[in-house]
N, C-alpha and C positions, 0 to 999 in steps of 0.2 A: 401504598407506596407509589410515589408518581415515577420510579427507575427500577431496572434489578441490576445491581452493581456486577452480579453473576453470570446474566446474560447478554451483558450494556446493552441494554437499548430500555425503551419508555412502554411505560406498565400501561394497560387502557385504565381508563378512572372510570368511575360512575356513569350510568349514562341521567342525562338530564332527564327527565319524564313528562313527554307530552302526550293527550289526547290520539293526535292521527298517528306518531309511532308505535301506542300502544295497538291499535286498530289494523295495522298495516302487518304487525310484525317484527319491527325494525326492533323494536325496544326490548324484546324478548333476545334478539340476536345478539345485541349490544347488552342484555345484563349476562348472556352466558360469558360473550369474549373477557366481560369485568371479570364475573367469578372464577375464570379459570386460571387467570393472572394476580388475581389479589385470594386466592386459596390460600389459607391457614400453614404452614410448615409447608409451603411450594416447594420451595429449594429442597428440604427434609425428605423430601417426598421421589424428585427427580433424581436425587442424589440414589434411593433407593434400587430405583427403575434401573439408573446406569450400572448398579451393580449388581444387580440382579442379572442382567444384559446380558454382563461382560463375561461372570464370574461364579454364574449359577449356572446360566443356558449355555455359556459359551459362544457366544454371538461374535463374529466378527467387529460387530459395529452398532452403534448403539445412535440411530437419528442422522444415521451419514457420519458420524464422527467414529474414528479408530484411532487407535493407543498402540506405537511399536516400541517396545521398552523407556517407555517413558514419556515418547513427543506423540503429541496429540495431534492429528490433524483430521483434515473435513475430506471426503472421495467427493471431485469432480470429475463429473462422468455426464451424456459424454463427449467428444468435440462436435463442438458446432462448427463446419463450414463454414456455413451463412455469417457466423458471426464474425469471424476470423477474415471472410473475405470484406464486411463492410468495417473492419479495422482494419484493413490495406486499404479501402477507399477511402477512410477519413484522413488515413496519412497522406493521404495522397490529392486530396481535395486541400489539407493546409499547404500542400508544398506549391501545388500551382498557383494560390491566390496569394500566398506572402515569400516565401524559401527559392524562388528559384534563380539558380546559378550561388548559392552558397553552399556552403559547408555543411552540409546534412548527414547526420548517420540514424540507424536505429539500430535498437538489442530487445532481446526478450529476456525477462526474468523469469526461471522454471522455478514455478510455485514447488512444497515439498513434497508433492505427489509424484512429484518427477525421479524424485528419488526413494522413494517407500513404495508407494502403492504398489505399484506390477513386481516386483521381487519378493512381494508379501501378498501377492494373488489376490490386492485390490482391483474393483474395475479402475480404470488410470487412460486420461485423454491421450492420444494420439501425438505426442510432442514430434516424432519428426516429420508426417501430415502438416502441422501448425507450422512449423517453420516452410515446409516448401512453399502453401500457402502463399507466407506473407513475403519470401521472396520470390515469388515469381509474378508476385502485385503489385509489391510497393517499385515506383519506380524513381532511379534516380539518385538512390538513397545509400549511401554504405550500409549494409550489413555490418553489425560485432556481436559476435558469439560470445555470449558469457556461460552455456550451459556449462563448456568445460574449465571453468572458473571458480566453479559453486562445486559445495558436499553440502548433505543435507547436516553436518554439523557447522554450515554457517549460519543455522539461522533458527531463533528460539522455539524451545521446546512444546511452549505453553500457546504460541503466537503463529499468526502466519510470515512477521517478518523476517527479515535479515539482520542479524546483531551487527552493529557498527563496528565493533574490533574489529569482527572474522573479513571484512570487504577493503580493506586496503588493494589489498590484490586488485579484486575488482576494479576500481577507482582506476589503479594505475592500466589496466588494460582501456577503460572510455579514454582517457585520456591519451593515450599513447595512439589510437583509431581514429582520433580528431587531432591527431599532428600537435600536441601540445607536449615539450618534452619535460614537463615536471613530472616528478611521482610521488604519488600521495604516500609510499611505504617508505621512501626517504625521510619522508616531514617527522618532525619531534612531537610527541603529542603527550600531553596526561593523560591517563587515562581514568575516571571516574565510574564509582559501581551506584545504581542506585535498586536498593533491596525489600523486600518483594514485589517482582515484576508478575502481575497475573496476566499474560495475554490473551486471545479476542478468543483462542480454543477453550482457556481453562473454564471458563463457566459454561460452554456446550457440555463439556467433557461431564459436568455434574459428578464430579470425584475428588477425593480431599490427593490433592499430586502436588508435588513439589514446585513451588515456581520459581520463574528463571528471575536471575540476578541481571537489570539493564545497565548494557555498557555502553556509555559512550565518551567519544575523543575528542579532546581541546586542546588548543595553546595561545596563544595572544591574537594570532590573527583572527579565526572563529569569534573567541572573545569580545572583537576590536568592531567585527563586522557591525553593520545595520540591517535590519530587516523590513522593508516598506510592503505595506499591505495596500493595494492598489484602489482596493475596494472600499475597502475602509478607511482610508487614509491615516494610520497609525503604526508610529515605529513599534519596533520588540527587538529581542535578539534570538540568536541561532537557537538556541538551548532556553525554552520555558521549564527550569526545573521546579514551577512552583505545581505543574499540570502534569506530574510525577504523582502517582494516587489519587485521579481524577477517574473519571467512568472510562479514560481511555488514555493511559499512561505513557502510550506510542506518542502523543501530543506534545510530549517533550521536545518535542525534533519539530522547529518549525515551527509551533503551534497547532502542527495537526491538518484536518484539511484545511485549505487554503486555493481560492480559485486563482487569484493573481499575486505571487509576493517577488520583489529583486530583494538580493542582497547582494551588497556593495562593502566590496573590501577594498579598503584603503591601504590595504600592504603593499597591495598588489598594481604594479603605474606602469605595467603593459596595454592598457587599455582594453585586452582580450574578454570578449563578452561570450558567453556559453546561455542559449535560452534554452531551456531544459521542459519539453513535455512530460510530463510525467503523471504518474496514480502513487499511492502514499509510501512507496519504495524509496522514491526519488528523498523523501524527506532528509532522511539519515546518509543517504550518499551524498547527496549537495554538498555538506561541510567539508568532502574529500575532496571534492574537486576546485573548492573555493581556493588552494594553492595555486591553481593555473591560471584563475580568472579575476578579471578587476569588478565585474559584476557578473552573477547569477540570475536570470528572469526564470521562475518556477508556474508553467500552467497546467492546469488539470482541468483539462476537457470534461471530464466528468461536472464540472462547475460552471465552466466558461462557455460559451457559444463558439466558435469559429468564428460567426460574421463578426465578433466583434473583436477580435484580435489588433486590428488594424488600428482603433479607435486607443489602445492602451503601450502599443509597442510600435516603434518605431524598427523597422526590417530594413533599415538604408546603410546600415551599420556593418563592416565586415564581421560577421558575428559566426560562431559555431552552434548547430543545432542538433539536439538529440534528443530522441523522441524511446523514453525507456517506459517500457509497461509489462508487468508480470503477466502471466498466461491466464491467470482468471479474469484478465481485464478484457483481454481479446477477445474469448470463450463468453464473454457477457458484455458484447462490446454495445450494443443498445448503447448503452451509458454514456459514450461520448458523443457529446452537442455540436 
């Protein structure tokens, strides 16, 4: 199998066989990592382990993953300083070379450890360490608290994200912190189920658990919008529900990752731009805030360089900037370029 739809991610194949790998070692390494990943009833087997773990030993946690009636999640443990303080430098290295004297804010999204782990005698990072951190680093920038915004029943069971219903709220506090007086829990939406949601937990979790039903919110203007991908230079729209039972179902929203995409709404003839930093959170929040703005520019530093910012967006523009990243993003912040 070249995927494990269980685990998403890419299974090792075969290794090629040559002469000096065999000689060396290499080939030997490379047929165990095959065999361990294309093993006969794998899943059958993991599936075992986890219950075995959970349900026999009584283990807390089974490979970093724990189960609190029902929602699955991964222990992050444990804060990194270093990292958190070189995610105040990077916010801080784009604001001096493109952002300054504009409308800048930033938030943190508390991944669901925030709310499980330590009241369930997980280890659990240091969340209000992490915020002093990055306020006493980023400089220049509004602070917006979303911690007291969130319960950990906004956000799927099986997944690390945030369900689209549950962040209306949300929505209406960015925007309300960036001076924009629409609100997104005013706006008229339909609201569409798409069923069974397996999120990125359920195949760690290696256990037969209920998965969650994906929701998300439209009405003509989402609908209406265009989505440009910078890089690739091709439209789509907000909502790919064909990437709905794909190896990553969260892809719905956006297309998924995505290093550079605007989207332009034409409902919208305030001219007001909102560029939005973001990691794959940002995905499913953008449509909420697309009522405020006439375009969206979406980047993820995780993809994009900084030096090259300059070369793709135009900064001359009165524009709104918010830089929103979950806590494992800072906690593992290496990743942005």
């Amino acid at each position: 199998a070249e995927f494990s739809f269980s685990e998403r991610r890419k299974l090792t194949g075969s290794p090629e066989f040559s002469f000096e790998k065999l000689m060396n070692g290499e080939l030997l390494e490379q047929f165990e990592e095959y065999t361990l990943d294309q093993f006969v009833l794998r899943d059958t087997f993991r599936g075992l382990k986890a219950f075995g773990s959970y349900y026999l030993f009584n283990q807390k946690d089974n490979n970093n993953i724990y189960i609190i009636d029902g929602n699955i999640n991964k222990i992050e443990y444990p804060l990194d300083e270093r990292s958190v303080f070189n995610a105040a430098k990077k916010l801080n290295e784009v604001y001096t070379r493109y952002l300054q004297g504009m409308n800048v804010s930033f938030a943190i999204i508390p991944d669901k450890n925030y709310f499980l782990a330590s009241k369930n005698r997980y280890l659990s990072l240091d969340y209000d360490k992490m915020i002093e951190i990055m306020n006493q680093n980023v400089k220049d920038m509004k602070y917006i608290d979303l911690f007291n915004a969130l319960s950990i029943e906004d956000y799927y069971r099986t997944d690390i994200h945030w369900s689209q219903d549950r962040i209306t709220g949300v929505a209406d506090v960015l925007l309300r912190e960036m001076g924009d007086e629409v609100k997104a829990s005013d706006v008229q939406y339909s609201r569409e189920e798409m069923y069974p949601f397996y999120g990125s937990f359920y195949g760690q979790a290696a256990l037969k658990l209920e998965p969650d039903t994906m929701v998300y919110l439209t009405n003509s203007t989402i609908e209406n919008a265009a989505v440009f991908d910078h890089i690739d230079k091709t439209y789509s729209k907000v909502y790919m529900r064909d990437m709905f039972g794909t190896i990553d179902s969260y892809d719905l929203f956006l297309s998924g990752a995505k290093s550079l995409i605007t989207i332009t709404n034409p409902a919208n003839t305030t001219g007001r731009e909102l560029i939005l930093f973001r990691d794959s959170f940002g995905s499913s929040i953008a449509p909420l805030l697309l009522e405020g703005y006439s375009k969206i520019t979406l980047v993820d530093l995780r993809y994009f360089a900084t030096d090259l910012l300059g070369d793709y967006i135009d900064f001359t523009r009165d524009q709104d900037i918010l830089f929103l990243y979950n806590t494992q993003i800072l906690n593992n912040s290496a990743m942005l370029k």
